[in-house]
Every structure is written in structure tokens, then in C-alpha cells.
C-alpha positions as CSV (number, residue, x, y, z in Angstrom):
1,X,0.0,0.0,0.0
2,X,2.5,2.4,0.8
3,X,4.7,1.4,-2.3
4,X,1.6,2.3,-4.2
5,X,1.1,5.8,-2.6
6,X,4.8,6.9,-2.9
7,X,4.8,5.7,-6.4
8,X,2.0,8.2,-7.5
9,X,3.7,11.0,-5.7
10,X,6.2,10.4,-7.9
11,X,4.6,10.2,-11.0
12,X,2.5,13.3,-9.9
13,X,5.7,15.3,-9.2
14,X,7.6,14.0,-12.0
15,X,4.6,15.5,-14.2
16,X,4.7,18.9,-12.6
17,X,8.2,19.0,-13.6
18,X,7.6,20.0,-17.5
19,X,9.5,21.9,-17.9
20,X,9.3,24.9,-20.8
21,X,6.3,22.9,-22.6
22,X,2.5,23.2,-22.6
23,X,2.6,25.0,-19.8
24,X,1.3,29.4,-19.7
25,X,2.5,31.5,-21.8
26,X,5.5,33.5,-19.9
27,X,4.6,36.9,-19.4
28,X,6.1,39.2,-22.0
29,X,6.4,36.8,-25.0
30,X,5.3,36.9,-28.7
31,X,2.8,34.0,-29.1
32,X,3.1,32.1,-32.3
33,X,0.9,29.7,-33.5
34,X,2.1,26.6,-35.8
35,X,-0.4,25.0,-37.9
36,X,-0.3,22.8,-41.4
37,X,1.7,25.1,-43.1
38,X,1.5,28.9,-41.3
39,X,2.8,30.7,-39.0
40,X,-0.1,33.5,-37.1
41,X,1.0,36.1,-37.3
42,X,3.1,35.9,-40.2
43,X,4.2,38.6,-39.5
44,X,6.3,39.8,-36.1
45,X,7.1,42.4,-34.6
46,X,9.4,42.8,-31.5
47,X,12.0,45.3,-29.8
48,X,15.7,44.3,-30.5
49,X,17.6,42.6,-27.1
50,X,16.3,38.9,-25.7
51,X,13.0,37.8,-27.3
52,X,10.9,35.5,-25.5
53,X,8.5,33.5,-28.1
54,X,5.5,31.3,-27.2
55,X,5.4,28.6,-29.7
56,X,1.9,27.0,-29.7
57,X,1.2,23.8,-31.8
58,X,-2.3,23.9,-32.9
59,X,-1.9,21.2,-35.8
60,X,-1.4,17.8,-36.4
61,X,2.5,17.7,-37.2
62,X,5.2,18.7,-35.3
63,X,6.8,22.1,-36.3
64,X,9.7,24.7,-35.2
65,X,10.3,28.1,-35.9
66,X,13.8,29.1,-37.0
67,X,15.4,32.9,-37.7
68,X,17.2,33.4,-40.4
69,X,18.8,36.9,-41.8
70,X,19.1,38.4,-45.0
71,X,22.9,36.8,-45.4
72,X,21.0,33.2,-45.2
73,X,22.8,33.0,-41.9
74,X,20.5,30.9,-39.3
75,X,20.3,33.4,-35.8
76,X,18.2,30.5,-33.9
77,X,16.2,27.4,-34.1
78,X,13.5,26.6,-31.5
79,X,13.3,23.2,-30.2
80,X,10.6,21.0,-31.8
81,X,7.7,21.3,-30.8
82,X,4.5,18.5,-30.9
83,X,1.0,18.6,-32.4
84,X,-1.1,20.2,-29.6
85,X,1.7,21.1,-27.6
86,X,3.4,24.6,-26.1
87,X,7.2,26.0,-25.9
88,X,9.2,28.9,-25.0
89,X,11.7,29.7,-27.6
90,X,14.3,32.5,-26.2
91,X,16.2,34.3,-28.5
92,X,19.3,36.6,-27.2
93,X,20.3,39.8,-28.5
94,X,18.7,39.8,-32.0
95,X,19.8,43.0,-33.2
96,X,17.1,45.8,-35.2
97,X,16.5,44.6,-39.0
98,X,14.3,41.9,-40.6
99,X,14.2,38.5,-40.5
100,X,12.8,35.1,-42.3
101,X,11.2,33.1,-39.8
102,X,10.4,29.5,-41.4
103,X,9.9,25.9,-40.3
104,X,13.0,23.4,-40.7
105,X,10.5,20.0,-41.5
106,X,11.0,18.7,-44.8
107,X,9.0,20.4,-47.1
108,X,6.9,22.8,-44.4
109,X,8.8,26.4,-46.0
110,X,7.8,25.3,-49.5
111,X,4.2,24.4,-48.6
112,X,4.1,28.2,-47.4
113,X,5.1,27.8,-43.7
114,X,7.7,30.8,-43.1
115,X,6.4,34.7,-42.5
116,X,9.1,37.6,-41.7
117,X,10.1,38.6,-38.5
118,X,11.3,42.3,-38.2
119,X,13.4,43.7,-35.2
120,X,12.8,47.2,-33.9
């Protein structure tokens, strides 16, 4: 009986422990919601310095969101994130200008998933 009881503490604490996924949106991010293939908004709009994002996954495939600049160079990736689930995706010291923001998945940029980020 006991074993059983300590067990589900553990499994209940073990689930509090999420971590950065599906839990609220952090105060003072720029949600973004990932669907088959878009990004909405499309298009962003945030002050220059650390950018918190709130990736949510309201489709059926698992996307990410990466930043790219006008050189091609790749500024960040977010981590995957799963159909129906959440993530924060921090980003530090992005500097003013505009960016491509566009999912890595096979085929997701070409089927229209990628939107323009611009840096104030």
C-alpha cells in the first residue's frame, strides 16, 4: 500500500516537472501559432535585445520556428515542438532589422510555412 502511494507521488511530481512545454504563456512573449503550413502572425514584430516567443502547436505535425537573416545565416532554431503542444523559444540579443522566420520540417517552408520577423 504504501509502495503504491509513494509511487504516485512520484509520478505526480515527475509531471509537474515540464519543464518549458505546454505550460502558460510566460509573461512578456510573442505568441506564435504553428499550424499545417503557417505561422499566425506571419508577421512579427518585437524590440531588439532577448525575445521570449511562445510557440503554440495547434496542428497535427510537429513544427519549429527558426530565424534566419538576409545573409542566409541561421540566428536560432526553436526546439521542436508537438502537435497540440506549447514551448518557450528565447532568443538573445537579435539585433534591429528583418528577419525570415520559417519551419525546418522537410517540405513545411515550401508548402508556405515561413512569415518575416522584423526587429525594432
Amino acid at each position: 500500500m504504501k509502495a503504491a502511494a509513494l509511487a504516485l507521488i512520484v509520478v505526480a511530481l515527475l509531471s509537474a516537472c515540464g519543464g518549458s512545454s505546454g505550460g502558460n504563456q510566460p509573461a512578456g512573449s510573442t505568441q506564435v501559432t504553428m499550424s499545417e503550413y503557417k505561422f499566425a502572425p506571419s508577421s512579427l514584430t518585437v524590440s531588439h535585445g532577448k525575445v521570449i516567443f511562445w510557440l503554440v502547436n495547434s496542428g497535427n505535425l510537429a513544427h519549429d520556428m527558426a530565424i534566419q537573416d538576409s545573409s542566409n545565416n541561421r540566428l536560432a532554431t526553436s526546439d521542436l515542438v508537438s502537435a497540440g503542444d506549447s514551448k518557450e523559444f528565447d532568443v538573445n540579443d537579435i539585433p534591429a532589422g528583418t528577419y525570415k522566420i520559417f519551419c525546418t520540417q522537410q517540405g513545411h517552408e515550401a508548402s508556405g510555412m515561413k512569415g518575416t520577423l522584423t526587429v525594432t
